[in-house]
C-alpha positions in Angstrom: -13.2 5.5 -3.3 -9.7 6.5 -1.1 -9.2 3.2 1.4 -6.9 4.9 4.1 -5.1 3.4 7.2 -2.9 4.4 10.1 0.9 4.3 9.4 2.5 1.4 11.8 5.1 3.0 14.0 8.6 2.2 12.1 7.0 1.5 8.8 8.8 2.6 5.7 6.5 0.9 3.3 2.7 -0.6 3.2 1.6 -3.0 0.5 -2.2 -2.8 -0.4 -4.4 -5.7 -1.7 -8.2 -4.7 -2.9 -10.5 -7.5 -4.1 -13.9 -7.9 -5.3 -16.2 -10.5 -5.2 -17.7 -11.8 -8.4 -20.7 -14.9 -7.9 -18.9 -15.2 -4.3 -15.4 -15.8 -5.2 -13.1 -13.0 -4.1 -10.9 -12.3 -7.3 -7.8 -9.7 -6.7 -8.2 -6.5 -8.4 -5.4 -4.1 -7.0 -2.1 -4.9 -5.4 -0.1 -2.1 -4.9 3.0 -0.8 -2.5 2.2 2.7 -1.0 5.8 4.3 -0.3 4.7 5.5 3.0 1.0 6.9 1.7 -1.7 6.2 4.1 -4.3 6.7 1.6 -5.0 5.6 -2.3 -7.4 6.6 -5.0 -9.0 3.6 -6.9 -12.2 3.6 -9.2 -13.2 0.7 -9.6 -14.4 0.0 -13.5 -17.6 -2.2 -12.3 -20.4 -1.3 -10.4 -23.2 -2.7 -7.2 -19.9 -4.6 -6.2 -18.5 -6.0 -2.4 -15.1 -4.8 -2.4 -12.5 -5.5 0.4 -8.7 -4.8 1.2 -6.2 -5.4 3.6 -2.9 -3.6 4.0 0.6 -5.1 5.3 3.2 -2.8 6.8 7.2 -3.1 6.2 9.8 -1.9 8.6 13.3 -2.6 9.1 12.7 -6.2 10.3 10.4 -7.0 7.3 7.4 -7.3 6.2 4.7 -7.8 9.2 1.5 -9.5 9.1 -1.6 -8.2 7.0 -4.4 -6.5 8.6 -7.7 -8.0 8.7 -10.2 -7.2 6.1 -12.4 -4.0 5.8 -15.1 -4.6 3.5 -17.7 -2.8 1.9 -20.4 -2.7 -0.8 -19.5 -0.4 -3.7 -22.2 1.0 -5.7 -21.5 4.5 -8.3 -25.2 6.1 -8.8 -23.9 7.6 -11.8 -23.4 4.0 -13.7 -26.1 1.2 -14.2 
């Protein structure tokens, strides 16, 4: 999967947080800081998963609030 989001005017940076919910509790999985990327490639190692990830923006006055959550069901039809 490639999560991608628009670049906020000014931002040098963007910090990405991916969880995954396991018997309802989201757990984090991937927290990573982007450089300026709009877009990552992550495989998640488990499979028929909800998986959901926000992503927070830095510019010269800081780091700014997170975005809300996009979530979605993962499911590889090449695993079991």
């Amino acid at each position: 999967m490639k999560p991608s989001w628009a670049a906020k005017a000014g931002s040098t940076d963007d910090q990405v947080w991916l969880e995954f919910s396991e018997g309802g509790v989201w757990k984090c999985c991937y927290a990573w800081s982007t450089g300026g990327a709009t877009s990552q490639t992550v495989w998640p190692t488990m499979n028929k998963i909800w998986i959901r990830w926000k992503v927070g923006a830095r510019t010269s006055a800081g780091w700014g609030p997170w975005s809300d959550y996009a979530e979605f069901r993962f499911s590889n039809p090449t695993r079991s």
